[in-house]
C-alpha positions as CSV (number, residue, x, y, z in Angstrom):
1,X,67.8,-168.9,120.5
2,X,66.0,-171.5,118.6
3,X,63.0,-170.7,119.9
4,X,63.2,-167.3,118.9
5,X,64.9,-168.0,115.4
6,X,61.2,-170.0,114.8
7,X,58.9,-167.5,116.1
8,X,60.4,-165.2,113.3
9,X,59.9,-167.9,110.7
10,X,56.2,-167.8,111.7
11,X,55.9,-164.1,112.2
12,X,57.6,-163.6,108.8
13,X,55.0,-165.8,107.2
14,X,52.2,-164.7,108.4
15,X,53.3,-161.4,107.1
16,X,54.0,-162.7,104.0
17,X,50.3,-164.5,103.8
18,X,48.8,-161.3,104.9
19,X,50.3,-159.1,102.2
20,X,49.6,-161.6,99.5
21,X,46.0,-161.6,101.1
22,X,45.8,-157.9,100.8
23,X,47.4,-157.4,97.4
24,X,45.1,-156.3,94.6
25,X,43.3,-158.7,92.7
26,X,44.2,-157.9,88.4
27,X,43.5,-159.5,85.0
28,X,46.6,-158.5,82.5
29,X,45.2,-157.3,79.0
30,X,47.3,-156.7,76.0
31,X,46.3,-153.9,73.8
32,X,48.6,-154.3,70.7
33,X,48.6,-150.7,68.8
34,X,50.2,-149.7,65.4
35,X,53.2,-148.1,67.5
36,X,53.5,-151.3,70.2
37,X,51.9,-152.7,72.9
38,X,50.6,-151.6,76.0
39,X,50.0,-154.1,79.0
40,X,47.4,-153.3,81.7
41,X,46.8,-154.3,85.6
42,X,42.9,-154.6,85.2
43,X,41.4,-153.8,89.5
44,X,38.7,-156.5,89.2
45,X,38.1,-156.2,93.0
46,X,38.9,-152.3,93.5
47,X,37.0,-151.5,90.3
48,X,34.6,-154.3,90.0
49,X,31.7,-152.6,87.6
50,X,34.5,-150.4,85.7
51,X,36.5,-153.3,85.4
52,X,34.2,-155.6,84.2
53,X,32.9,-153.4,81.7
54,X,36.6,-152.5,80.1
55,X,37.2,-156.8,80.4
56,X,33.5,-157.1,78.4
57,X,34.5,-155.0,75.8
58,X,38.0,-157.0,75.5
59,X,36.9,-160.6,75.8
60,X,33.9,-159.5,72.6
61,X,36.6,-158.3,70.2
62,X,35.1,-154.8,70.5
63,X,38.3,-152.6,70.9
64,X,40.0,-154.6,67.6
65,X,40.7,-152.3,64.8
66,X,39.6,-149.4,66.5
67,X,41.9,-146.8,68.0
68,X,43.3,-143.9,70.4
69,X,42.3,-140.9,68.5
70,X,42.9,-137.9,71.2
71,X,45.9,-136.6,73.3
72,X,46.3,-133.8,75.7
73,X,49.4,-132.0,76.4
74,X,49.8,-129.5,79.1
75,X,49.7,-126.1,76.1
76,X,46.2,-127.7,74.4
77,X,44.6,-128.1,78.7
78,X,41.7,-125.4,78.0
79,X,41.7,-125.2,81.8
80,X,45.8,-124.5,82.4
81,X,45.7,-127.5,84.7
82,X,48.6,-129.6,82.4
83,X,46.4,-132.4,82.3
84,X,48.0,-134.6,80.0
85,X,46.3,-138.0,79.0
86,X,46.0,-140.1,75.9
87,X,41.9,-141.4,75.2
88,X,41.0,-144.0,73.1
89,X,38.3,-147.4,72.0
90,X,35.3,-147.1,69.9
91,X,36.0,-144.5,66.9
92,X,32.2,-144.3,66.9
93,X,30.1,-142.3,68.9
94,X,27.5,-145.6,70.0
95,X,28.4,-147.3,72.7
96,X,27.7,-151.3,72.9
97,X,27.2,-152.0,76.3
98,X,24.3,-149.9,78.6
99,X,26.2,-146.7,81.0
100,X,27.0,-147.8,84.3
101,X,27.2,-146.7,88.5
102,X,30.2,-144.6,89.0
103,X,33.1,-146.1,90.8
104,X,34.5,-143.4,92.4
105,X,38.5,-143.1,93.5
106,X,37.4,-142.5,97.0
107,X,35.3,-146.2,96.7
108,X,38.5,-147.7,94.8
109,X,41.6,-146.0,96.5
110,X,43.1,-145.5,93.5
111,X,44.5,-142.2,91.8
112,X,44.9,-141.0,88.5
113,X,48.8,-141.1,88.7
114,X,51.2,-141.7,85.8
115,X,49.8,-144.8,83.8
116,X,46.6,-145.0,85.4
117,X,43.7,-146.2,83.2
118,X,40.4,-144.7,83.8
119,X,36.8,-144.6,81.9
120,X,35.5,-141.2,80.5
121,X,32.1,-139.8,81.3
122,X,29.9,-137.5,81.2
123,X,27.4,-137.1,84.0
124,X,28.2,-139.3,86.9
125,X,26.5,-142.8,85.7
126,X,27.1,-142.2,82.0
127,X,30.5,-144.1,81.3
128,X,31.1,-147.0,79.3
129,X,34.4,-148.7,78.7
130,X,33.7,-147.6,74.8
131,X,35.9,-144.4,75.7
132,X,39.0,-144.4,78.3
133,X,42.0,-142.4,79.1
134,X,45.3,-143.3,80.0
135,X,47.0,-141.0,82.8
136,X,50.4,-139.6,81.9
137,X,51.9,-137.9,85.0
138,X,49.9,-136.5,88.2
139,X,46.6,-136.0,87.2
140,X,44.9,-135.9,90.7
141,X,43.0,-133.4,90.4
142,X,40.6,-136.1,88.3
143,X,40.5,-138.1,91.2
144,X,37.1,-137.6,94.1
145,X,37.2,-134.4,94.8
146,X,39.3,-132.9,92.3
147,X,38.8,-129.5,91.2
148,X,38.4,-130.6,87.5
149,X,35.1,-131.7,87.2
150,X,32.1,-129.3,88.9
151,X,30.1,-132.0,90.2
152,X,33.7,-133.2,92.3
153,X,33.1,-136.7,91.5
154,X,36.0,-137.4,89.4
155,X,36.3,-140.4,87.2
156,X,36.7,-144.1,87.8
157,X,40.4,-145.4,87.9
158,X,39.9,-149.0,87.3
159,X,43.6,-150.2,86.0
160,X,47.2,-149.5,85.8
161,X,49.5,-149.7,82.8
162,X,52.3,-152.2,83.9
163,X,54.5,-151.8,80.1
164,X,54.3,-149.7,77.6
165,X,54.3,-145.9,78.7
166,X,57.1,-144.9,76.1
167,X,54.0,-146.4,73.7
168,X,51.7,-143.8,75.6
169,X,53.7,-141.3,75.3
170,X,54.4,-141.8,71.5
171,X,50.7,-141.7,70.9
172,X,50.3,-137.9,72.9
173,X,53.0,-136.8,71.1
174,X,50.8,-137.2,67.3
175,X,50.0,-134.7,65.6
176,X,46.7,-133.5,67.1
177,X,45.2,-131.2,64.2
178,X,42.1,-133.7,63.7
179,X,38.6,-131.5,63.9
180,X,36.8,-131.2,67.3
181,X,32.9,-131.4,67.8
182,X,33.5,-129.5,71.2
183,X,35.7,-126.4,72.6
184,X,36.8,-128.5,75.3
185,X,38.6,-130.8,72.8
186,X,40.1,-128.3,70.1
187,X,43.8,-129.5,69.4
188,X,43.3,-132.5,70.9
189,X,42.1,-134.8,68.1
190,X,44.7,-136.6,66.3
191,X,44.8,-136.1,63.0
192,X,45.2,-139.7,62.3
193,X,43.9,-142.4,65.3
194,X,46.2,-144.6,66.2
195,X,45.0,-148.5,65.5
196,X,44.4,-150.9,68.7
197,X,45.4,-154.1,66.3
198,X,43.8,-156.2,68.9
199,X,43.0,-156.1,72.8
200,X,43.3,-159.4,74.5
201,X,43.6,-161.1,78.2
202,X,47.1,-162.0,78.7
């Protein structure tokens, strides 16, 4: 009985070892806005390149007293899909930091679920951390593959908010009568951005 009783000590921690060896690898960041805080699970081993980029522009300052300036609800989706998603960081159109390779969800094995944090783009190979979305509900249809985008590549999930999605969902819920460069984003610009005080590792 003894013998037995041990051999599920050692089973139970090498189950326990292997878990912990298997569990993502994240960097929390803090991105303190105007209506509360956000917290994020950064994927520096699923996402390395997105990930990197989005810690750059954190660990320079970059995202400080800039903002989240547009939100989609399901009636202002051009597309009827009810994507809904906040987007914010640089308030200009310049990025600082040079495009990089596309981390696909199929290379990360992430999804765009609720509170999933992912970079914008436009081609595949032109995102910068300057401009990301936050997820808010099932947005798969971003993901690899998705119908969404043409070219089926989606966009690159790289973290996870971990606190703050009543703070998400304040921010979609602005008043979104801000004036759009594009028809793809008309009603979707808040008419006044809301401030990321400061974004900072945690």
């Amino acid at each position: 009985m003894m013998r037995g009783l041990l051999f599920t000590c050692i089973a139970a921690v090498l189950l326990l070892g292997l878990a912990a060896c298997n569990a993502p690898k994240t960097k929390r960041v803090i991105l303190k806005t105007s209506l509360g805080n956000i917290e994020i699970d950064v994927y520096t081993d699923r996402a390395p390149l997105t990930a990197d980029n989005f810690l750059y522009y954190v660990d320079n300052n970059l995202y400080d007293g800039e903002g989240f300036y547009r939100a989609v609800r399901p009636d202002t989706d051009p597309l009827n899909m009810g994507m809904q998603l906040i987007q914010g960081g640089l308030l200009s159109t310049e990025t600082v930091t040079a495009p990089i390779d596309h981390e696909t969800t199929e290379m990360s094995a992430l999804s765009h679920i609720d509170g999933a944090v992912s970079m914008a783009r436009d081609e595949p190979g032109t995102g910068s951390a300057a401009y990301f979305f936050i997820s808010i509900g099932d947005n798969t249809f971003l993901d690899y593959g998705g119908v969404r985008n043409p070219d089926g590549q989606g966009y690159a999930v790289f973290g996870q908010v971990v606190k703050g999605m009543d703070v998400v969902r304040a921010i979609q819920m602005r008043e979104t009568g801000g004036p759009s460069e594009s028809t793809a984003t008309k009603g979707q610009i808040l008419t006044k951005p809301v401030t990321i005080v400061y974004a900072k590792r945690k």
